[in-house]
N, C-alpha and C positions, 0 to 999 in steps of 0.2 A: 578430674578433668582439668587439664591444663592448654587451654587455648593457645595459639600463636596470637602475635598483635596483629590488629590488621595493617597492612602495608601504607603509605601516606600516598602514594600513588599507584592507582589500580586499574584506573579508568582509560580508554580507550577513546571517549573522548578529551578532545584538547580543552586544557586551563581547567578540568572537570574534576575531584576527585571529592568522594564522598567523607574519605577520612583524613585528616590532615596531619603535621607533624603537634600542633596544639593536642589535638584529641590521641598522638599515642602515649604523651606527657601526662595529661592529665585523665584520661579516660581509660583506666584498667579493665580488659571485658570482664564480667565475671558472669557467674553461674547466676539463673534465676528459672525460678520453675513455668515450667510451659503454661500450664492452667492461667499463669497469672498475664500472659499476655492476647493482648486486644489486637481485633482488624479496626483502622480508622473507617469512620465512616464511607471516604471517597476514595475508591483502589484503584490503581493507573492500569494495573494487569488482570487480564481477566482470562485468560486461556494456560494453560501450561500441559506438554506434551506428555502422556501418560506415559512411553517407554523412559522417555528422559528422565522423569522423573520418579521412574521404579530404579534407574539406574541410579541415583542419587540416595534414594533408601540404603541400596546395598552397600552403598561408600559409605555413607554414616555409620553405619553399625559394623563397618570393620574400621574403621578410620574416627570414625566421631566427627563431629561437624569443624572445620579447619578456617573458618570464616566466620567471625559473630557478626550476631542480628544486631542491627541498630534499631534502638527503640528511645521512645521519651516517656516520663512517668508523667501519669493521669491518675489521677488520685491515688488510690491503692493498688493500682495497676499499669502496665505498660504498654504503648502504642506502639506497632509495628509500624516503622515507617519505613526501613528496607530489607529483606531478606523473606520473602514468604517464600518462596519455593523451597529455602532449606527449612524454614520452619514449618512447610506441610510433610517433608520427606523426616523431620524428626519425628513429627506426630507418626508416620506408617512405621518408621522404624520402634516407636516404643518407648523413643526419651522421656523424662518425666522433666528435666530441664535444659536449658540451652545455652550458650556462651553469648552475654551479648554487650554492645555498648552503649550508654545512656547516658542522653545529649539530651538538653534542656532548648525547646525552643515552639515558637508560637506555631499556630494553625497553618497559615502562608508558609513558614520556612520548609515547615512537617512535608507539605504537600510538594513543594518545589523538590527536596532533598530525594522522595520517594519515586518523581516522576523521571528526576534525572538518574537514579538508581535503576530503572528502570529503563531504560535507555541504553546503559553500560552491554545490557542481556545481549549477547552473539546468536539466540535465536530468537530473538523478538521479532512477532512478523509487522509485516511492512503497516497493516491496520495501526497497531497498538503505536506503531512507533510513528507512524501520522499521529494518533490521537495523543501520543503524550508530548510529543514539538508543540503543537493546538493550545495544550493547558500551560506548557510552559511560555509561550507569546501572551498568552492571556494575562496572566500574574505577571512578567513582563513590565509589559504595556498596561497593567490597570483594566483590562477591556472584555467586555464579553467576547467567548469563541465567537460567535458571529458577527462581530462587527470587527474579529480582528481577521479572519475568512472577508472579508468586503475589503480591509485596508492591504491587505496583501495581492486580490486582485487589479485594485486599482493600482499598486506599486507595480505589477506586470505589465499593468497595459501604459503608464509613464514610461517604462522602457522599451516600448516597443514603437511611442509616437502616438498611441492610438488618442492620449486624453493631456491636455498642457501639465508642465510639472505643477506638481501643490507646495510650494516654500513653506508654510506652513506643516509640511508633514513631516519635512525634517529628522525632526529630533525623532519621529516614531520608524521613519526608514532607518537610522543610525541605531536603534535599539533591535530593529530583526536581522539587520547586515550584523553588527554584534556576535548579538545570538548564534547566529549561524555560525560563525567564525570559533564562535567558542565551542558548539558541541561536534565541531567540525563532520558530519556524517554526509551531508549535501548543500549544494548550495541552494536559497531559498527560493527563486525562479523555478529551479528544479522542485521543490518541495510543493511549488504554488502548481507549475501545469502535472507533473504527473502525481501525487501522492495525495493532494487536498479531493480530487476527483475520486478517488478511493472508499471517502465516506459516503460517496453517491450511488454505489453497488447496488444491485437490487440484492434482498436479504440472502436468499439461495446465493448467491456468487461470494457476497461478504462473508457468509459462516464459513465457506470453506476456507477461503482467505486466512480468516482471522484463527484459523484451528490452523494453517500450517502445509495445506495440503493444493493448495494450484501458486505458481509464482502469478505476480501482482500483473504482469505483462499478459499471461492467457485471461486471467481473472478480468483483465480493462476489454480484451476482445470479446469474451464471451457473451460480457453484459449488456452488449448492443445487440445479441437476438432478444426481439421482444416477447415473442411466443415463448410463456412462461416454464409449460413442458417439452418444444425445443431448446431451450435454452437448459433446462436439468438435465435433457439428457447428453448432450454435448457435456454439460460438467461433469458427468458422473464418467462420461465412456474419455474426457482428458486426463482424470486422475488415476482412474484407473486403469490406462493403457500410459498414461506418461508422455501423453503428445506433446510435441512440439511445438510451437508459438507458429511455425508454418503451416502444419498438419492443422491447428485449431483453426488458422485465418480460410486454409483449403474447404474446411470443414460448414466455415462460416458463410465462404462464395456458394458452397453446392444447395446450401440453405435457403440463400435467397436467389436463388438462379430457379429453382424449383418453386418458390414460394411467388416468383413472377410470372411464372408458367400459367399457374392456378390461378392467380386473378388479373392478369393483363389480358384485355379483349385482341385476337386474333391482329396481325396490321391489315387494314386494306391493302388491295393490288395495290393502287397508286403511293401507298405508304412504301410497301416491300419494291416499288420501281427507285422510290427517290432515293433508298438505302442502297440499293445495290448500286444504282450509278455514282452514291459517293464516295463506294469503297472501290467501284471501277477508277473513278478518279483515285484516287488517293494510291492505289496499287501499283497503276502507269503498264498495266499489265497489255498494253502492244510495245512496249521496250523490249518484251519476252517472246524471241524470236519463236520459241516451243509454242505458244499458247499464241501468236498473232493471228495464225490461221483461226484458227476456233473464234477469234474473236469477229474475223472479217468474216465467216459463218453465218454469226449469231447475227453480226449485223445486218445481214444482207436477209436471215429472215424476220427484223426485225423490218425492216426496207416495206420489204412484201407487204407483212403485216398491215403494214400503214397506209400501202395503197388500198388496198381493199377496204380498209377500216373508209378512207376517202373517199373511193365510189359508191360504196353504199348508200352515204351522205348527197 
């Protein structure tokens, strides 16, 4: 087996590349047997697309793997820090070893290299690829995810007026404007309102998500029916029909238009008068020469009405 090198730039995102012109210098891939390599403990990807990846079986074993796995040795074995997808598609195909390159380097670096590796993937869905931006701010900035989720909304709400600037935050705004700039995919406002909300899915919505199968836009509508079995089944009948983000929201109105039916109490008369005279107002419906009559009609037994209502009195 004779590998290709890997290219020194590959990545799609900007300033990002996994292998450099140093490592095609110094870092020969070479052959090492499958058995002998390791998952790290903490994996940035956790779903991968079964046809895609039977498709990737069949290219291996007429091709052989054309991209080696980057690993680091651990004692008498090696860490997989980028390439699992082709290293589970060698496993189905039957290799007994793999082409790979081995790069020395600490816990932190392993984990950063692997999450931005992961990032490069043209089908990472929108889940994995919030949660690996997340870990990458994190190591960053030194910060736990959740206090770096807390500094990025308060950066939103500085731009928007809503809280005084923090001068002190500085140097941590100039390390996520950075970031962003470098993996260039979006800008981080955008990252803050629409994809940080993402981790907030209820689980039904997230699974399918995170498997590949509703875009992230029906998956934000759907999550706002609360009724747990309307809300599955709307998922189930959008994936399976392939609604549209209009049909979902249509779908979403007829839900709760029927669900106020059910428990909104009846309007009294005097409620259904003061409604209707606002939408008479608001209509100007005697400007409508067709409909004037009908209206000086109505009025005139509304007129009526009212005298009687009066001499009763």
């Amino acid at each position: 087996m004779s590998p290709a090198k890997p290219p020194a730039e590959r990545s799609r995102l900007k300033n990002v590349a996994l292998f450099t012109e140093e490592d095609e210098i110094s870092s020969n891939p070479q052959a090492v047997l499958i058995t002998k390599i390791k998952f790290p403990n903490q994996q940035p990807r956790r779903y991968f697309d079964p046809q895609k990846l039977a498709g990737l079986v069949e290219s291996i074993k007429q091709h052989g793997i054309l991209e080696p796995l980057l690993v680091r040795p651990v004692g008498l074995a090696y860490e997989l820090i980028a390439g699992e997808r082709r290293y589970r598609a060698a496993k189905d195909a039957g290799l007994t070893e793999v082409p790979v390159v081995i790069r020395e380097m600490n816990d932190s670096e392993a984990i950063q290299v692997a999450l931005i590796e992961n990032l490069q993937r043209e089908d990472l869905n929108p889940v994995e690829e919030t949660e690996g931006i997340l870990q990458l701010l994190a190591l960053e900035l030194g910060k736990p995810e959740a206090e770096v989720v807390s500094l990025l909304h308060r950066m939103l709400d500085e731009t928007k007026g809503k809280v005084p600037h923090n001068v002190m935050g500085n140097s941590e705004t100039q390390t996520v404007q950075r970031m962003f700039d470098g993996i260039a995919l979006m800008e981080w406002t955008s990252f803050v309102s629409n994809r940080l909300p993402l981790l907030k899915l209820p689980e039904d919505v997230l699974h399918a998500l995170r498997e590949g199968r509703i875009a992230y836009t029906k998956a934000q509508a759907i999550s706002r029916i609360k009724d747990p079995s309307q809300r599955e089944d709307l998922l189930e009948e959008t994936i399976s029909q392939d609604l549209s983000l209009t049909q979902v929201k249509e779908k979403i109105n007829a839900i709760k238009l029927a669900s106020d039916d059910r428990t909104d109490p009846a309007p009294s008369l005097k409620q259904q008068f003061d409604q209707t005279y606002r939408r008479v107002k608001r209509s100007k419906v005697w400007d409508d020469p067709k409909q004037k009559k009908k209206l000086e009609k109505l009025l005139a037994e509304l007129s009526s009405l009212l005298v009687v209502v009066v001499d009763s009195h």
